[in-house]
N, C-alpha and C positions, 0 to 999 in steps of 0.2 A: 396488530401491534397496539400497544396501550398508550395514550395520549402521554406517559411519561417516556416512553419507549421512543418514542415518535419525537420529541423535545431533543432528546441524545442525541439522536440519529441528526438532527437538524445542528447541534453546537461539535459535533465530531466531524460534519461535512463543513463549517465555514473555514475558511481560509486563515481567521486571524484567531483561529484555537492557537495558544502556543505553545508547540508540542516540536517546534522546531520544519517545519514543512514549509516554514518563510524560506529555509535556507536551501533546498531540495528542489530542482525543477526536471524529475522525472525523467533524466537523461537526458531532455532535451539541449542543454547547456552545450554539454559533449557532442550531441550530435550535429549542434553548429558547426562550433567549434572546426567539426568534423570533416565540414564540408555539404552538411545539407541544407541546400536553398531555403529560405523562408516560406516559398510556394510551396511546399513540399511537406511543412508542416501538422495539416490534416493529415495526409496517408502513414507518416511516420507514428502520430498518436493513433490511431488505428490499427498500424502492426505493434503497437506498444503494448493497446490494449487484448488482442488475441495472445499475446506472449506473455513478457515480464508480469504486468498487469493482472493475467488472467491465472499465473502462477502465486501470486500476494493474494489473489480476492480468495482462491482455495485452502491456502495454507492458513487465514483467516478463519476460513469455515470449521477444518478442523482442527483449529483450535479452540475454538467454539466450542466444539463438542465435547473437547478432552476437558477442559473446565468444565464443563456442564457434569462430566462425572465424575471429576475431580470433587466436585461437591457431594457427591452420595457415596463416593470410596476412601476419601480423602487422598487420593493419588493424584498426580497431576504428571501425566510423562512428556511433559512438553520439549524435553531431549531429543526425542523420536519425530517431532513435527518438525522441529529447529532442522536437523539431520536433514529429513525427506526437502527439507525447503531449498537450503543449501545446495544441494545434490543438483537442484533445477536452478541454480543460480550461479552459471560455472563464474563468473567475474567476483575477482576479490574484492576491488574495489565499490561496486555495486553491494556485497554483502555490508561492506567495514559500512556507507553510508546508511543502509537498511538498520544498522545496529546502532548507529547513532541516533538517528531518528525514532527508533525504539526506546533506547535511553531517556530522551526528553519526554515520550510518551506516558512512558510509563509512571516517570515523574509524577507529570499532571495526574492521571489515571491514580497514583496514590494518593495523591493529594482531595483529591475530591472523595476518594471512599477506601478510605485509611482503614475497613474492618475488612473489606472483601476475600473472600477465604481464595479466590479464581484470581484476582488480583497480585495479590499478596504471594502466591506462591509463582510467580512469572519472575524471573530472576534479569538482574539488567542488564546481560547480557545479549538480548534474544533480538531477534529482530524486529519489526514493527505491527507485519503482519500478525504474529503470534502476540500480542500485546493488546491488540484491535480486538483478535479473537478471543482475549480473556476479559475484555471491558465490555463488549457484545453479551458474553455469556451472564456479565453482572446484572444490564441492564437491562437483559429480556427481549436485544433484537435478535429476530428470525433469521435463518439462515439467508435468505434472498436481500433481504435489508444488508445487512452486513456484502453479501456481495455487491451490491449494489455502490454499496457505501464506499466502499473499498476501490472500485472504479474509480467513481467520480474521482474521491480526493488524489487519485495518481494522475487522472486528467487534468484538473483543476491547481494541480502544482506545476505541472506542466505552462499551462494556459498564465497562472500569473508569473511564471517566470520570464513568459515571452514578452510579455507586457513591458520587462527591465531589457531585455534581450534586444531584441525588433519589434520598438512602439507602436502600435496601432489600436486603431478604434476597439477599445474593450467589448464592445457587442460581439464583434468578429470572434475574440476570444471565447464568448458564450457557447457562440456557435459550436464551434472545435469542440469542447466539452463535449458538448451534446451528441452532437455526431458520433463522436469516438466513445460516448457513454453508447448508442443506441449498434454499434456495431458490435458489442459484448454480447445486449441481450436474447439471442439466441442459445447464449451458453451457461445463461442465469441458474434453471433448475440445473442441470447437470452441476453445475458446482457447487447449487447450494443443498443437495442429496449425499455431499461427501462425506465419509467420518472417518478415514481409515488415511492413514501419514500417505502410503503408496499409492493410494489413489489420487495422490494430488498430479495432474497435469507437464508433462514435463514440454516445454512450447517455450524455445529458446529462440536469439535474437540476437546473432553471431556479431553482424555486424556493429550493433548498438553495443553488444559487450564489450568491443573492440575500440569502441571512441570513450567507454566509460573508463577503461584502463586507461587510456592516453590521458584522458582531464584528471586524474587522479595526482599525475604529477608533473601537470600544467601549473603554472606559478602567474596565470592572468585567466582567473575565473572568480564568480561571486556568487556560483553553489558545490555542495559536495559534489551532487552527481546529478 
């Protein structure tokens, strides 16, 4: 990765990019909400990140890729990734938040490089992950970066939401990241070898779709989802 590559990767993972993931805590909000203990919080971002998680860090990747020959075809079928993402996303509500979050994303993402032919052709409708995966392809992260990337920041939105949720020692928070970063990568290369919409991952997570519907029209909550 090229030392500018490298710089990306480091201002698309901080937390106070805003791209709207202040507003976002990863499900976890709902899964209080829900009924699950505070204790319990590790194992949850852990099944988070095998699941939902590990279905955004794919559908990232190939999107990645479709930019990437979006640039030599001038095509861009990011329809067909949107589709295959959705398909693995049965929660509405979980989609409507993924498209907001896109929206602001993409904002930023135009804003900083207002000529990008990969950019530029991502419509604001899309979700987030496909948005990650056309600013990836601008800036020259590798696939494994990008999944990588894509991890953390679902962790990491997580982790600081808990922070407003049930206060405690922000190390502890690091921790959790970490953890739940390090139980992904065993699944890194497989998902960063993807390039085909169908072969993204279908690794669902019934129960959490289940608390994400309920907080969507919950009228005492302080993230989308």
């Amino acid at each position: 990765m090229t030392p500018a590559a490298h710089t990306i990767t480091m201002l698309l993972a901080d937390a106070r990019l805003p791209s709207g993931g202040h507003a976002f805590s990863s499900g976890l909000e709902p899964a209080l909400q829900g009924g699950l203990a505070p204790g319990d919080v590790s194992a949850f971002l852990r099944v988070r990140g095998r699941t939902t998680t590990l279905v955004d860090a794919a559908t990232a990747v190939v999107a990645r890729h479709v930019a990437l020959d979006m640039v030599l075809s001038r095509e861009a079928p990011f329809a067909t990734v949107e589709r295959a993402w959705a398909a693995r996303t049965p929660s509405r509500a979980a989609r409507h938040a993924s498209r907001e979050l896109g929206r602001g994303f993409l904002r930023l993402a135009r804003n900083l490089w207002p000529h990008s032919p990969s950019i530029g052709a991502v419509e604001s409708t899309v979700p987030r992950p496909i948005v990650l995966g056309a600013v990836a392809a601008h800036v020259g992260l590798d696939p494994e970066t990008l999944v990588r990337l894509a991890v953390y920041d679902d962790m990491a939105c997580a982790v600081a939401a808990m922070l407003k949720l049930e206060p405690g020692d922000p190390i502890d928070g690091v921790r959790l990241v970490l953890d739940a970063c390090a139980a992904v990568d065993p699944f890194i290369p497989q998902l960063a070898a993807l390039t085909l919409p169908d072969a993204i991952p279908a690794a669902s997570a019934p129960q959490t779709e289940a608390w994400t519907e309920a907080h969507a029209v919950s009228n005492r909550r302080l993230f989308r989802a």
